[in-house]
C-alpha positions in Angstrom: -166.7 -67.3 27.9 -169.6 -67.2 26.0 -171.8 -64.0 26.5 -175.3 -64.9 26.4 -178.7 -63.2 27.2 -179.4 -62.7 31.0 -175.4 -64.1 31.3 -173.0 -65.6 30.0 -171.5 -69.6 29.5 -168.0 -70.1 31.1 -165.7 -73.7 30.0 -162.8 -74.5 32.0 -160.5 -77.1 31.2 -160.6 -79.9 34.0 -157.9 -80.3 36.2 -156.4 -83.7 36.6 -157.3 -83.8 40.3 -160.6 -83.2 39.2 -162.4 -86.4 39.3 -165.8 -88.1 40.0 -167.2 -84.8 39.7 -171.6 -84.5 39.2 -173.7 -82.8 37.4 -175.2 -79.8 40.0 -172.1 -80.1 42.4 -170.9 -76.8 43.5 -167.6 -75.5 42.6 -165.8 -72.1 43.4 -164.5 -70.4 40.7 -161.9 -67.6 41.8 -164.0 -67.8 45.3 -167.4 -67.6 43.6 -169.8 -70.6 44.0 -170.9 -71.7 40.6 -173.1 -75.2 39.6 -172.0 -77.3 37.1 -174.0 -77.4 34.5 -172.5 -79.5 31.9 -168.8 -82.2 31.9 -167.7 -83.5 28.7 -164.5 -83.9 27.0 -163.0 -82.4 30.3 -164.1 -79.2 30.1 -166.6 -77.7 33.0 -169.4 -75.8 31.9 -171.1 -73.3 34.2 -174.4 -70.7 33.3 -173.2 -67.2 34.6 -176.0 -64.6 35.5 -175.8 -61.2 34.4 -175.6 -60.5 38.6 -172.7 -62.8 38.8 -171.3 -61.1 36.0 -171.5 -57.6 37.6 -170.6 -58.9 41.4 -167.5 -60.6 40.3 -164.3 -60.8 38.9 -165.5 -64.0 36.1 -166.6 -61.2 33.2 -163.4 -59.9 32.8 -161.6 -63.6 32.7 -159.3 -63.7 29.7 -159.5 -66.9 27.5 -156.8 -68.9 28.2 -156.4 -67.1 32.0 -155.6 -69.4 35.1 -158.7 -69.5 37.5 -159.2 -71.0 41.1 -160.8 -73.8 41.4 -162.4 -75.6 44.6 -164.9 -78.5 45.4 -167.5 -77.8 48.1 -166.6 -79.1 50.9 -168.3 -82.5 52.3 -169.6 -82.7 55.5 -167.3 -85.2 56.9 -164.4 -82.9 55.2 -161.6 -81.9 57.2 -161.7 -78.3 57.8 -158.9 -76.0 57.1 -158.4 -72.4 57.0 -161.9 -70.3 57.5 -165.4 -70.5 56.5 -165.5 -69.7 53.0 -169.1 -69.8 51.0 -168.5 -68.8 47.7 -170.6 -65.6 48.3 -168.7 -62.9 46.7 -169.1 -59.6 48.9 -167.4 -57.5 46.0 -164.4 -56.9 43.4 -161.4 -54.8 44.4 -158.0 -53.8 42.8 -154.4 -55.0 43.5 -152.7 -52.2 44.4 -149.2 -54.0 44.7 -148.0 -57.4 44.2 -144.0 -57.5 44.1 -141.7 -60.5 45.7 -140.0 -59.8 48.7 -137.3 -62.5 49.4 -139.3 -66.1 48.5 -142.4 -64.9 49.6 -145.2 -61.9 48.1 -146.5 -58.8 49.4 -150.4 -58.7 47.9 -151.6 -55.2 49.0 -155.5 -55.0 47.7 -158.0 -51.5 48.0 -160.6 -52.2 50.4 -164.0 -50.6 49.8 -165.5 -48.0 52.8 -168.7 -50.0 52.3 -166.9 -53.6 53.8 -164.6 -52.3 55.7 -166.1 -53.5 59.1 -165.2 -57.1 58.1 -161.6 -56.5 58.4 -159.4 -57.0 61.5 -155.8 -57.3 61.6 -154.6 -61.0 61.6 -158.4 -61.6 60.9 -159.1 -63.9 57.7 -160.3 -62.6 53.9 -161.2 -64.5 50.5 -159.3 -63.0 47.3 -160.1 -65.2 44.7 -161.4 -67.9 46.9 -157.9 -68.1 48.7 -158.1 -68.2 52.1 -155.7 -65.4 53.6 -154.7 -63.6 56.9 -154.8 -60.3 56.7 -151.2 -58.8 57.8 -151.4 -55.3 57.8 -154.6 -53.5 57.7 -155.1 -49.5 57.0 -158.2 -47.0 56.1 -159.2 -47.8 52.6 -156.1 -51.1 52.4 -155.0 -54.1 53.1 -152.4 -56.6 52.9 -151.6 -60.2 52.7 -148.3 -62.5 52.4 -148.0 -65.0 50.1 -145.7 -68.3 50.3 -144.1 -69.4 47.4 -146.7 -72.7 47.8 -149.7 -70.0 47.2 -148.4 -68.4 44.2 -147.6 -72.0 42.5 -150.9 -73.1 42.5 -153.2 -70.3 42.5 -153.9 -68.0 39.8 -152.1 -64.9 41.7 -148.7 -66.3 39.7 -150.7 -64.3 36.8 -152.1 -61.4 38.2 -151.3 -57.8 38.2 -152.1 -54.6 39.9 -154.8 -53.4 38.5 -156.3 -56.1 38.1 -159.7 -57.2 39.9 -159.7 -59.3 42.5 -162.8 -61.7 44.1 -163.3 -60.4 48.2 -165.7 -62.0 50.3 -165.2 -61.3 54.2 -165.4 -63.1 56.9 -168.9 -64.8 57.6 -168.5 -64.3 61.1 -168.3 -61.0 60.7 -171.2 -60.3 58.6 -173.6 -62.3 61.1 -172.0 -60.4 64.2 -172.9 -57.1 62.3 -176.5 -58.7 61.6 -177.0 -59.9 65.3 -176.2 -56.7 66.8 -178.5 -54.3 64.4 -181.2 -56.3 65.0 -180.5 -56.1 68.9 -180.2 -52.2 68.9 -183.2 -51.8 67.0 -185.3 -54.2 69.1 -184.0 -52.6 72.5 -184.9 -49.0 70.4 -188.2 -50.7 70.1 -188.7 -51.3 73.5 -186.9 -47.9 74.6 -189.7 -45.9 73.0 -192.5 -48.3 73.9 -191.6 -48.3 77.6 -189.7 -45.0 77.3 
């Protein structure tokens, strides 16, 4: 990470599995939609702004830290898991991540402000990983992780503490949107016709 002004200049080394990649092309980065601005001698390059910097968890990366990494999904993709933008809604801190038998308990504080956008069962971004959410309180949450998960995501290296990448469910968010909008047209009328 190269601090910059305005932002910063992040390099990631390129996966293997990584290939045919263009200049422009979107990639997540720990959940956070990023465009790739240079590719040579397989490392990514990506132009941070100072807002993505503030919003997210990539100004705190440590050199030589694991990161998520996803390609955007083509239109004749298969989908799997939910719709996931790269749109990080906020940063939050792991308040527990211990093993329980094979698999993980991942408990993460969930911010008054988004809390709206969590249900029980209902799907949530951490890092760009689609989970379900399994247990869901006043100001917490928690997922389950399967030994798969924790292989190849970047949670094998976290701890609490740490922050973590949210973005809720875009479902959610445009529900909330559809209905304001509603209730303040039908105040509208109320106090027209009223």
């Amino acid at each position: 990470m190269e601090k910059r002004a305005g932002g910063a200049r992040l390099q990631i080394a390129t996966p293997e599995q990584f290939e045919h990649l263009e200049l422009g092309e979107s990639i997540a980065v720990n959940g956070c939609c990023l465009t790739l601005a240079k590719l040579a001698d397989e490392v990514l390059t990506f132009d941070l702004l100072d807002e993505t910097l503030i919003r997210t968890n990539l100004g705190y990366l440590p050199e030589g830290g694991l990161v998520n990494l996803e390609r955007a999904l083509p239109a004749n993709g298969r989908l799997g898991g939910h719709f996931v933008q790269g749109h990080i809604d906020c940063v939050s801190e792991i308040l527990a991540l211990e093993p329980v038998g094979a698999d993980h308990r991942l408990e993460i504080a969930l911010p008054r402000e988004f809390a709206q956008y969590v249900i029980f069962k209902g799907s949530i971004a951490i890092d760009g990983i689609s989970l379900t959410v399994a247990k869901l309180e006043e100001t917490r949450f928690t997922v389950w992780l399967i030994p798969h998960t924790v292989a190849v995501t970047n949670l094998r290296q976290r701890s609490v503490g740490e922050q973590v990448n949210l973005e809720f469910d875009l479902l959610a968010k445009y529900l909330e949107r559809l209905v304001a909008v509603r209730e303040a047209s039908e105040r509208k009328l109320g106090s027209v016709f009223g």
